[in-house]
N, C-alpha and C positions, 0 to 999 in steps of 0.2 A: 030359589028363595031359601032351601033349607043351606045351600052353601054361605047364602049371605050373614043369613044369623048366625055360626058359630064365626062366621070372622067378627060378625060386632061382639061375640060373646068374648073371644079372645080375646080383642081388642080392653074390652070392660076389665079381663082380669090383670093384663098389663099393667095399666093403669094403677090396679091397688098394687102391686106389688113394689117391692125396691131391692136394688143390690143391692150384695152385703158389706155392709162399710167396711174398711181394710184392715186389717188387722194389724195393729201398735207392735212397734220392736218392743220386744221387751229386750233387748239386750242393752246393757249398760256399758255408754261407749266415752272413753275419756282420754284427751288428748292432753299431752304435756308441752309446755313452751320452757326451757331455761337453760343451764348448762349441765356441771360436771354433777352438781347435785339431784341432777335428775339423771344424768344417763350411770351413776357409780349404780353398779353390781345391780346395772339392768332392774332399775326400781318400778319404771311400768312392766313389767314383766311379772317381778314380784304380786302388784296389785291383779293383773290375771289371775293368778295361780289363787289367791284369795276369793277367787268368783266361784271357784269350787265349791266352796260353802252353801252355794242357791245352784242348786239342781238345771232348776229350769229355767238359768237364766246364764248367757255367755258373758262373759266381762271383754269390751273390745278394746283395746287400747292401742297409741302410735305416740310416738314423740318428735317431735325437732328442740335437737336440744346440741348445743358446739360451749366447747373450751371458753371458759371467761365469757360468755355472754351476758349483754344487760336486756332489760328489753325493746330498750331504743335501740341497741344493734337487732335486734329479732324483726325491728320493724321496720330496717330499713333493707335487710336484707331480702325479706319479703317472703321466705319459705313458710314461717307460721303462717302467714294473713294467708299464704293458699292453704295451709295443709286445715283454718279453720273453716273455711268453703267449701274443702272435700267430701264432708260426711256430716251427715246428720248428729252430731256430739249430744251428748248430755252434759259432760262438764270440759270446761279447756281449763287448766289449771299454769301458773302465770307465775315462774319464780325465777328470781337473779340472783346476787348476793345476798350478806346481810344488809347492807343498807339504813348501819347506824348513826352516820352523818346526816346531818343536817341537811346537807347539798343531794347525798345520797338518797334521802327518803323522800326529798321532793319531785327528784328523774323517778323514782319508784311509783308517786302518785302518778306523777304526766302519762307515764305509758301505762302502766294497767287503765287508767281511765280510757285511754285510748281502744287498747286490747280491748275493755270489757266491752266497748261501744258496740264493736263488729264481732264481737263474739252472741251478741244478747241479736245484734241482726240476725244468725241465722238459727236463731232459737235457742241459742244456748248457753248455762249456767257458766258466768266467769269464777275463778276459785283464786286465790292468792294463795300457793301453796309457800306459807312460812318456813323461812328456816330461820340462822344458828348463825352467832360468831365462831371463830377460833378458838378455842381456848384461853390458848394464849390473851385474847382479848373478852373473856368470861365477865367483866364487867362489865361489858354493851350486851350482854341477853337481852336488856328489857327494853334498851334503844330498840333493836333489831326488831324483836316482840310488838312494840309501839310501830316501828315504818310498818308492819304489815299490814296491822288493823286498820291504821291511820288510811294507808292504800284501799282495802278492802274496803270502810264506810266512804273512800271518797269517791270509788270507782262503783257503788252500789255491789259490789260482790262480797261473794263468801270467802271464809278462812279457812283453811284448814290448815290448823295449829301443831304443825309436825313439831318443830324449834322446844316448842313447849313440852310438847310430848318427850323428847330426847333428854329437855333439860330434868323434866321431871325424874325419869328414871339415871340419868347421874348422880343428881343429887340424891336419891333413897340409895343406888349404890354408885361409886364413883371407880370402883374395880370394872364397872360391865365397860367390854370391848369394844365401845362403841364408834370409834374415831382412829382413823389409821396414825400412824407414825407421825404426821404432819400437824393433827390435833386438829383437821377441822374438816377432810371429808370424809363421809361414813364409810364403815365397815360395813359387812353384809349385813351383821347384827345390826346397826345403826340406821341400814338401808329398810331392813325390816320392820323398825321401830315407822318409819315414814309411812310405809306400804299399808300398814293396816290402821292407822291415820287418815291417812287416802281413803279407803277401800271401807269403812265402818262408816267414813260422816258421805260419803258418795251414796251407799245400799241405804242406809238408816238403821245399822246394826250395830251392837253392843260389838266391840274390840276382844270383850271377855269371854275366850273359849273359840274366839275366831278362828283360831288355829288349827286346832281338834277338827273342829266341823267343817274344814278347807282338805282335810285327810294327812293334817300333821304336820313336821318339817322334819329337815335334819339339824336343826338349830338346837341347844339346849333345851329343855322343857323348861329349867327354872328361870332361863332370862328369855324365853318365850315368854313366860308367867308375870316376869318384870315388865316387860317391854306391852304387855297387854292392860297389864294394870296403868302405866305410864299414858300407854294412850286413851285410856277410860277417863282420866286424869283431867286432861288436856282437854280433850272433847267437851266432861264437862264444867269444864270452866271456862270454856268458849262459844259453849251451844253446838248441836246440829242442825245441821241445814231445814 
């Protein structure tokens, strides 16, 4: 008798208890889809090294990203659509060219709407990450600027206004280093100007002093300083997420 009651006793406390619900990644993991302007001078890499700044939190990052891709080549090759299946993301971020043509920013909408569809299936935030004309063709900025958003509000996702950010700190100075010999893809400087673009509207943290609290660079300070204000710029004139 007495062995029977402490089983029902057991039984009773069973009952009220519960495991303990799982514990949240907190790690911030972000996948890139596009070509030369995401793999120059290893810019998810970059945005890593920027997670230093949060202690207690990893920054994960991967890319697929090839020479002159659009994202209709992305999509038919088929390497994004698995590498957005492989992990639990918080953002897939979604960039080609400029895409200031007419013809161009309408393939820009068709496939980020696409991309955004199967990226928001498995939980996660689509980004348009903007870029930048050539120089050389400096008067489509605001085309280029225009197909992103235009993409971004049609495909329901967010922007992150790198383009913007770049163009900003040109214009305040048009000396900073920011474009190799070719005049349209970044220099490390220029790749860094992106990175903490990325990495400020992804965390939900000010741009300003980012760099300090990441444990520094070996970049100048004074166009670290530019390039920070440039992206404070940008951010707010496009919102964060």
């Amino acid at each position: 008798m007495r062995f029977l009651l402490l089983l029902l006793l057991a039984a009773a406390a069973s009952c009220g208890s519960t495991s303990p619900d799982p514990v949240p990644d907190s790690n911030l993991r972000i996948l890139f889809i596009g070509n030369s302007l995401t793999y120059a001078n290893n810019l998810p890499s970059m945005v890593e090294q920027l997670g230093r700044s949060e202690p207690s939190r990893t920054v994960v990052v991967s890319s697929v990203a090839f020479g002159d891709y659009s994202l209709e080549d992305h999509w038919n090759r088929g390497d994004a659509l698995t590498a957005i299946k492989s992990d639990k993301w918080d953002f897939v971020l979604l960039q080609q060219g400029p895409s200031a043509l007419p013809e161009s920013r309408t393939n820009l909408i068709e496939w980020s709407s696409k991309f955004a569809a199967e990226i928001r299936r498995v939980g996660a935030t689509p980004v348009l990450y903007m870029v930048w004309p050539g120089l050389d063709r400096e008067s489509e900025w605001d085309a280029v600027t225009e197909s992103y958003t235009a993409a971004a509000s049609a495909s329901h996702s967010l922007v992150f206004p790198a383009g913007e950010a770049l163009r900003s700190a040109y214009t305040a100075d048009p000396t900073l280093p920011l474009f190799e010999n070719d005049r349209f893809h970044p220099t490390r400087l220029g790749s860094y100007g992106v990175a903490l673009v990325v990495y400020a509207m992804a965390s939900h943290t000010s741009p300003v002093g980012l760099t300090l609290r990441a444990g520094g660079s070996t970049l100048l300070p004074d166009q670290v300083a530019a390039l920070e204000a440039a992206a404070a710029d940008a951010i707010d004139r496009f919102g964060s997420p």
